[in-house]
Backbone bond lengths (Angstrom), bond angles and torsions (degrees), N, CA, C in turn:
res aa  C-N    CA-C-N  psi(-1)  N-CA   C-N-CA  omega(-1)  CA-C   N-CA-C  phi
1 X - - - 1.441 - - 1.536 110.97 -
2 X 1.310 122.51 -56.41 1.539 126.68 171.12 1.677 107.20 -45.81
3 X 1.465 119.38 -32.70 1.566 102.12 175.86 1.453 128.63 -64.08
4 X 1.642 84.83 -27.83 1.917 108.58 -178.19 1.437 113.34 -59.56
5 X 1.868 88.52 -35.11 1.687 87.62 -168.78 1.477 127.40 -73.03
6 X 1.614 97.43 -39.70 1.044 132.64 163.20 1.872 130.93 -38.41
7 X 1.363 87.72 -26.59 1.678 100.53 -155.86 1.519 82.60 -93.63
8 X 1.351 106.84 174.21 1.817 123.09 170.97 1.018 112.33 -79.22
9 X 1.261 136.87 -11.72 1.706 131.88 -149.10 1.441 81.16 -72.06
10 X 1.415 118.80 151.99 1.198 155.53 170.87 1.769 108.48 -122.57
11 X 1.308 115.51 93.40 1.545 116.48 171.96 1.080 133.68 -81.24
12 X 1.347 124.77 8.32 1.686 142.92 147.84 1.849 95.93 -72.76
13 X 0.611 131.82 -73.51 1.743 149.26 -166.25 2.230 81.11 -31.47
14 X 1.389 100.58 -52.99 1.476 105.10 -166.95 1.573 124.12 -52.09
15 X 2.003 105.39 -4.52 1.474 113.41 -172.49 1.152 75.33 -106.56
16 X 1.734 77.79 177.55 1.712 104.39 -174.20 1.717 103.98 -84.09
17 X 1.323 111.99 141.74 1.449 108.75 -179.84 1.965 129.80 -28.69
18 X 1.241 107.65 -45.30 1.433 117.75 173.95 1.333 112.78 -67.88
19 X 1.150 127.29 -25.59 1.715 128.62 -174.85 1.512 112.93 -111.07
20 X 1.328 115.84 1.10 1.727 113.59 163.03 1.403 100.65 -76.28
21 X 1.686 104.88 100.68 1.120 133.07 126.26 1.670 116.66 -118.59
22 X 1.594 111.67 -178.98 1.312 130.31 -174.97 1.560 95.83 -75.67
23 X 1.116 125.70 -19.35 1.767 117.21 -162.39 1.608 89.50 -88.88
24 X 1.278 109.46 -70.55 1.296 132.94 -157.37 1.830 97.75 -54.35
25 X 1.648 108.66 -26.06 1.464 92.81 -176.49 2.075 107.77 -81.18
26 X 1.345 95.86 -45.05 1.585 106.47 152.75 1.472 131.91 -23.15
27 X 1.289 102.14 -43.86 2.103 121.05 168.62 0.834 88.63 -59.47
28 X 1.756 125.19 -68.83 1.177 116.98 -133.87 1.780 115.89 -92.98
29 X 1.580 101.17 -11.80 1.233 111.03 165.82 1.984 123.29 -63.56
30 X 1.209 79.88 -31.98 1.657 99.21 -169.87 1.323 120.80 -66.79
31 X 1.755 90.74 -48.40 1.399 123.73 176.97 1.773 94.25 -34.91
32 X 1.209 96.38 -86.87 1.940 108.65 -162.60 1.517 112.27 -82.52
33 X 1.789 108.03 34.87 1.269 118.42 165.42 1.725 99.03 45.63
34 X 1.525 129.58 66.90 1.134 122.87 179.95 1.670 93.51 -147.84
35 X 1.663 121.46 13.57 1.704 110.89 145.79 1.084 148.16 16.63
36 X 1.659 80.53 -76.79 1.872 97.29 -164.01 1.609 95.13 -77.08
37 X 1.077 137.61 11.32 1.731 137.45 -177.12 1.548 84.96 -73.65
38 X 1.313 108.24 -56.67 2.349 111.36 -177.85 1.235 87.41 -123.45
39 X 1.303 125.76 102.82 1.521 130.21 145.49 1.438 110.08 -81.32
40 X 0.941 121.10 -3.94 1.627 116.85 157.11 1.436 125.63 -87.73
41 X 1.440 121.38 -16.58 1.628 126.23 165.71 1.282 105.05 -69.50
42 X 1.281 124.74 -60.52 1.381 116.39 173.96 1.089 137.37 -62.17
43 X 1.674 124.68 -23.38 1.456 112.00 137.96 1.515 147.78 -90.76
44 X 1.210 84.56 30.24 1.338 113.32 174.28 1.309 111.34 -98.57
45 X 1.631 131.60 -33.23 1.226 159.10 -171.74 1.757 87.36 -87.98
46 X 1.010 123.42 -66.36 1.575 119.93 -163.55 1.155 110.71 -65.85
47 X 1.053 123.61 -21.07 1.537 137.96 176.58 1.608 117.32 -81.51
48 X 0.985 112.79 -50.19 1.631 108.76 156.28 1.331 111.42 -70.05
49 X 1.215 123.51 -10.42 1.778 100.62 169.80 1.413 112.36 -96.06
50 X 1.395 114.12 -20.26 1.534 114.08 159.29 1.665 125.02 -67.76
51 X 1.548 94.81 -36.33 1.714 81.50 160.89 1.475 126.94 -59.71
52 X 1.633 112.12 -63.59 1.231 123.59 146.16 1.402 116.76 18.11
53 X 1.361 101.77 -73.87 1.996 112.16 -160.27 1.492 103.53 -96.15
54 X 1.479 120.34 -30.49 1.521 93.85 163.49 1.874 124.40 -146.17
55 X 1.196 136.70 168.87 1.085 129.70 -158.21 1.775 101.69 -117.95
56 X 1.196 109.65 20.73 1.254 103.75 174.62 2.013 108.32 -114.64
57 X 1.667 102.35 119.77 1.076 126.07 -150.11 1.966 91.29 -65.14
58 X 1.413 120.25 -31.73 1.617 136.88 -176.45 1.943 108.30 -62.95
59 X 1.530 108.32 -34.42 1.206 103.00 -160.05 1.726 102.76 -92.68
60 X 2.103 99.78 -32.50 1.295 97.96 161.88 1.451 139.84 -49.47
61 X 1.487 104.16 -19.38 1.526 123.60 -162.45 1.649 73.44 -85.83
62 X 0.920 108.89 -81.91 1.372 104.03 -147.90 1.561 124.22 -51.25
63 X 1.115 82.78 -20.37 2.485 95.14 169.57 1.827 94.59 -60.76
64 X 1.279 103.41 -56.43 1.517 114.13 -171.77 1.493 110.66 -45.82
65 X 1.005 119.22 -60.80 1.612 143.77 178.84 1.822 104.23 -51.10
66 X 0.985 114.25 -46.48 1.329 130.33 172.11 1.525 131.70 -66.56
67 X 1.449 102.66 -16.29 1.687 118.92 -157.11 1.137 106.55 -154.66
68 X 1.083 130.90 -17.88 1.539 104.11 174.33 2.017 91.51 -133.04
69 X 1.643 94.98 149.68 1.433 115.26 -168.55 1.717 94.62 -63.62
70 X 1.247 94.15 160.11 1.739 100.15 162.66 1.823 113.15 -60.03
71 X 1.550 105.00 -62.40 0.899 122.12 -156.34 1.855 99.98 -40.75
């Protein structure tokens, strides 16, 4: 993982110009189970869809609390 980080590759750069976005790189991360490369896009992605679906600040906590590590 530290080589990944380390290295230049840019994995947005890897879509096709019209579909670099953050979601679409997320699909496509997901797609070929390759995530954990940005485990922060994808909870970053899950997190706006939990805002998304509800407006109560208690239930968000608790998705959060549930799903994503402390660390």
């Amino acid at each position: 993982m530290e080589d990944f980080e380390a290295s230049s590759v840019n994995l947005m750069d890897q879509l096709p110009v019209a579909e670099r976005t953050d979601s679409n790189l997320a699909e496509t991360l997901k797609k070929y189970e390759l995530s954990f490369l940005m485990p922060m896009l994808a909870i970053r992605q899950e997190m706006s869809s939990q805002l998304a679906s509800t407006s109560d600040p208690a239930a968000f906590q608790k998705w959060i609390e549930g799903n994503v590590d402390a660390k």
